[in-house]
C-alpha positions as CSV (number, residue, x, y, z in Angstrom):
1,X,0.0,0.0,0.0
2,X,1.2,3.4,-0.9
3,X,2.6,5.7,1.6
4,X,0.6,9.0,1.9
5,X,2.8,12.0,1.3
6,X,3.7,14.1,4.3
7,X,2.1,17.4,2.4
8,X,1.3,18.5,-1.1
9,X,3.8,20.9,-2.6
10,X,3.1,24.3,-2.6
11,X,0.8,24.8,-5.3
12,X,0.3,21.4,-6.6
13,X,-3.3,20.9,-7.3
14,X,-3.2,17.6,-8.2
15,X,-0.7,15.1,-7.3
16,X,-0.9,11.1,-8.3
17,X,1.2,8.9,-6.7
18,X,1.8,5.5,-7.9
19,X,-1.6,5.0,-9.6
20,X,-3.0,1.7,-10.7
21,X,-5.9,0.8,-11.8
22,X,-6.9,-2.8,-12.6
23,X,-9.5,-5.1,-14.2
24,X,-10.6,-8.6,-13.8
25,X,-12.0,-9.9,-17.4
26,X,-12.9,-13.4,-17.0
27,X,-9.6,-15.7,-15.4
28,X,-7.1,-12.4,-16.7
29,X,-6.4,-9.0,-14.8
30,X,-6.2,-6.3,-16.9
31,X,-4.1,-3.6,-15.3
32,X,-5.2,-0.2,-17.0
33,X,-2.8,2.2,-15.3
34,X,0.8,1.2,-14.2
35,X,1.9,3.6,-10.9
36,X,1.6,6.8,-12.7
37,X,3.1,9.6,-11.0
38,X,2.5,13.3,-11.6
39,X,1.7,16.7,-10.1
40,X,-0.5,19.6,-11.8
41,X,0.5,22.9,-10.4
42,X,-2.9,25.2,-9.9
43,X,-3.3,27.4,-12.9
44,X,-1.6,24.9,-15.6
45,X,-3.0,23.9,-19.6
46,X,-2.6,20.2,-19.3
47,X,-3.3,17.8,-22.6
48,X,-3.1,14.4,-22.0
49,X,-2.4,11.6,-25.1
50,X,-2.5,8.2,-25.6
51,X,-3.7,5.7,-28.6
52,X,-6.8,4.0,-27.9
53,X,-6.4,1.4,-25.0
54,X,-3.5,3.5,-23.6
55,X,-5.3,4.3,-20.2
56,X,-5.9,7.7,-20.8
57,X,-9.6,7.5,-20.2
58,X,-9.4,5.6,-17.2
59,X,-6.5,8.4,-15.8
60,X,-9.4,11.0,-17.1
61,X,-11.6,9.4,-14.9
62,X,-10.1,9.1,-11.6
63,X,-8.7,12.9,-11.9
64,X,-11.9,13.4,-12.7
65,X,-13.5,11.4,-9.3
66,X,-15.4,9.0,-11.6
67,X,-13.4,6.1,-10.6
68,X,-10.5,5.5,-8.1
69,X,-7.4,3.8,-8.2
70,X,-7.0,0.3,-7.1
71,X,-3.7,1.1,-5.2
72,X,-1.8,4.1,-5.2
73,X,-2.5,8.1,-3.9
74,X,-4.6,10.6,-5.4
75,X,-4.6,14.2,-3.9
76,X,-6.8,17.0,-5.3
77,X,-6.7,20.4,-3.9
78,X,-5.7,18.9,-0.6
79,X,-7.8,16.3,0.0
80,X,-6.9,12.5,-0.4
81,X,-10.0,11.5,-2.6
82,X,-8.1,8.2,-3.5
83,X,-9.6,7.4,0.0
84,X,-13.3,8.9,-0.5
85,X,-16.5,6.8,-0.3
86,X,-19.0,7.4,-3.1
87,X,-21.2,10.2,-1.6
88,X,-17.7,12.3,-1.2
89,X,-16.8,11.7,-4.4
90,X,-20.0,13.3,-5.8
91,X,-19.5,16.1,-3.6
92,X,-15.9,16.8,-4.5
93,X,-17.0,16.1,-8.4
94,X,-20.0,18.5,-8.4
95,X,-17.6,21.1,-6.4
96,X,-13.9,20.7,-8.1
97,X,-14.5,19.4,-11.1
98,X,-16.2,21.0,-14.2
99,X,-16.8,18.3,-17.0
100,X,-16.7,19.3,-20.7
101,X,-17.5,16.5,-23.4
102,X,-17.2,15.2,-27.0
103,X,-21.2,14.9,-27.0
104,X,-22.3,18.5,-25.0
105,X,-24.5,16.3,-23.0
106,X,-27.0,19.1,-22.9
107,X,-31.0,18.3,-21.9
108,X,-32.5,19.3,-24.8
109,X,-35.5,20.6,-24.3
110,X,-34.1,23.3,-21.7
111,X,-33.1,26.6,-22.2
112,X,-29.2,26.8,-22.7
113,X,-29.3,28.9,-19.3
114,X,-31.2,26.2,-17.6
115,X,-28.5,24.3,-18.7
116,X,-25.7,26.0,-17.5
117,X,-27.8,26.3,-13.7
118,X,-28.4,22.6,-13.3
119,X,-25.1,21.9,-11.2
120,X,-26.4,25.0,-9.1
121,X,-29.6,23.2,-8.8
122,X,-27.4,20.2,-7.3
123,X,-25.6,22.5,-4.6
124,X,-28.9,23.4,-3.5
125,X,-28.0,27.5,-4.5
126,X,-31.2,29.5,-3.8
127,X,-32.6,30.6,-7.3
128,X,-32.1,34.3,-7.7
129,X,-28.2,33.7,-7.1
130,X,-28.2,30.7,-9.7
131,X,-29.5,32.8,-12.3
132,X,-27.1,35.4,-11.5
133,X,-24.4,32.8,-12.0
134,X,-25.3,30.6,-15.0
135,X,-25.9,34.0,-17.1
136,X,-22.1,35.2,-16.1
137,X,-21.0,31.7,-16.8
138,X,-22.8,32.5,-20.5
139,X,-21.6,35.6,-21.0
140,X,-17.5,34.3,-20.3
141,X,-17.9,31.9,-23.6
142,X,-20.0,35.5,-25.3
143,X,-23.3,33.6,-25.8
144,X,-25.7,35.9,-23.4
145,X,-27.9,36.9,-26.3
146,X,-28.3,33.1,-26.9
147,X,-29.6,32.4,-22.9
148,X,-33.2,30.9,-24.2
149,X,-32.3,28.9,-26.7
150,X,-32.4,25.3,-26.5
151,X,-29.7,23.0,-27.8
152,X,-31.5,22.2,-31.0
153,X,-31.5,26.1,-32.2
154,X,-27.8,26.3,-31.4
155,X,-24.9,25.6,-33.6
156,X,-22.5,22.7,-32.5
157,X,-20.1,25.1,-31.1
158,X,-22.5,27.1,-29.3
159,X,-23.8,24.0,-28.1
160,X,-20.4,23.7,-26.9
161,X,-20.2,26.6,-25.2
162,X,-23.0,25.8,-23.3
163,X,-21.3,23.4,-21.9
164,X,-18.0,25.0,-21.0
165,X,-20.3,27.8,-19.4
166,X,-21.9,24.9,-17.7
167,X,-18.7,23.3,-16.5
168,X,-17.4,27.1,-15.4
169,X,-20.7,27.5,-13.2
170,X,-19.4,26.2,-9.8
171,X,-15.9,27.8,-10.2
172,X,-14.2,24.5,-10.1
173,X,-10.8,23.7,-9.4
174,X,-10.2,21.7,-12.5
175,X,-11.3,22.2,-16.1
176,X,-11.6,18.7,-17.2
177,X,-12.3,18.0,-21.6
178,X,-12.7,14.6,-23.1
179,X,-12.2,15.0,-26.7
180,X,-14.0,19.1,-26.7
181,X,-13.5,19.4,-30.6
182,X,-14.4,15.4,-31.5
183,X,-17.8,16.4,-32.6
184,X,-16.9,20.2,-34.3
185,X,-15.8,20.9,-37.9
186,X,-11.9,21.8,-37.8
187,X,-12.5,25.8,-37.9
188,X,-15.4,25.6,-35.0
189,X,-13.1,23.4,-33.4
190,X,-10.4,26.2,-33.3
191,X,-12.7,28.8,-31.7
192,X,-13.4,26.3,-28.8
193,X,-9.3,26.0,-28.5
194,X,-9.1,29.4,-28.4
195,X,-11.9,30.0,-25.8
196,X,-9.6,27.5,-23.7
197,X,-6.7,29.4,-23.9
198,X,-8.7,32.1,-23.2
199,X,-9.8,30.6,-19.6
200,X,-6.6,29.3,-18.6
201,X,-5.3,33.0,-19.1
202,X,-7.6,33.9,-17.3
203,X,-6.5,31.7,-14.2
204,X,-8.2,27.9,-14.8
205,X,-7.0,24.9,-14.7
206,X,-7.1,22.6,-17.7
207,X,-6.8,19.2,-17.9
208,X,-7.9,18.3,-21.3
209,X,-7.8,14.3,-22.9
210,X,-7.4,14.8,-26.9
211,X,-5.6,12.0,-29.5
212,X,-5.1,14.8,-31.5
213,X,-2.1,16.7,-31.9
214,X,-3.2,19.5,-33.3
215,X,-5.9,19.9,-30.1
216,X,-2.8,19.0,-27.6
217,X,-0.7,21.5,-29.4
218,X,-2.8,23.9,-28.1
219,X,-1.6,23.2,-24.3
220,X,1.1,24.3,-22.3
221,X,2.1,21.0,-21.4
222,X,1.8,16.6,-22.4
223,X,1.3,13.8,-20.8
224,X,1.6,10.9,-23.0
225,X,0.4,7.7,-21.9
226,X,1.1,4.5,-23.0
227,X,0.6,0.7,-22.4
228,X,-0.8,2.2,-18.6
229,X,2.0,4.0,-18.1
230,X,3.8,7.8,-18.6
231,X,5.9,8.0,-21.8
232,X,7.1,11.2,-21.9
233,X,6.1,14.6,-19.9
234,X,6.9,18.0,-21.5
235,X,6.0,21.7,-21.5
236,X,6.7,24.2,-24.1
């Protein structure tokens, strides 16, 4: 069993320890992740890469409180959530973590500020201070003249932009992207990029899962990650 570090370094949001993450398919254990071991300093552009079956996803996923490791230390913002029953994982994942997907995952017969409230709904924020929220949220991806539309009068990008307001609502920690421009032609797919490197100039946190390199070339730094294990780790 993994040894808990004596104290995250000074401003290290996220630090992984030694994470592994295994499967048991039929008589064979599948071992996802391999003791990866990284830190994410609080305000950094993070893409991370891998071919399919790499382990990315399943590192996306526990960063991301969806999942946690089967041995090994995870430490967001403090907090040892490697350690965390399920109810504290949906806490810290409605609170820290702001999810932006390949497929908008919009309801789509609400308005796109309805939308953007929902995890507000979840925190139980009273309503006049949700609405005051979810419309700033809009207006820091520039759709507030779009507010009442619903996903089906948006374009793909907008719809997009939904969801990054959505994601932004609860001031999370951690920016976390699956894949943001899988479902965007390549020029609407650009104006996302560049609406992320507009929040992390503006101080977030951006933890962002592409297998493109055009998309990770967008970030400050990469993880790759192959075969369950770190390949390579740069910054530019």
């Amino acid at each position: 069993m993994s040894a808990l570090p004596a104290a995250v370094p000074e401003g290290a949001l996220i630090r992984a320890q030694d994470l592994w993450r295994s499967y048991v398919m039929g008589e064979e254990e599948i071992h996802a992740l391999r003791g990866v071991s990284f830190e994410i300093p609080r305000g950094e552009y993070v893409a991370v890469m891998g071919p399919s079956g790499s382990g990315k996803s399943t590192l996306m996923n526990i960063v991301g409180c969806l999942d946690t490791p089967s041995k090994g230390t995870y430490i967001l913002r403090g907090k040892v959530v490697s350690q965390m029953n399920d109810d504290e994982l949906a806490a810290v994942r409605n609170r820290e973590i702001g999810f932006v997907f390949q497929t908008f995952n919009l309801l789509p017969r609400a308005s796109a500020l309805h939308n953007v409230e929902l995890p507000l709904v979840y925190a139980g924020v009273p309503r006049d201070e949700r609405l005051v929220l979810a419309k700033k949220a809009l207006e820091m991806v520039d759709l507030a003249q779009r507010m009442s539309h619903k996903p089906n009068e948006l374009s793909g990008g907008q719809r997009q932009r939904v969801a990054i307001a959505r994601a932004l609502v609860m001031q999370p920690s951690i920016l976390l992207a699956d894949e943001p421009t899988g479902n965007l032609d390549s020029q609407t797919g650009e104006e996302i990029m560049k609406l992320f490197e507009r929040l992390h100039q503006e101080g977030n946190t951006i933890v962002l899962v592409t297998h493109e390199p055009d998309v990770a070339a967008h970030a400050h730094r990469t993880i790759r990650i192959r075969d369950g294990q770190i390949e390579s780790d740069t910054r530019r």
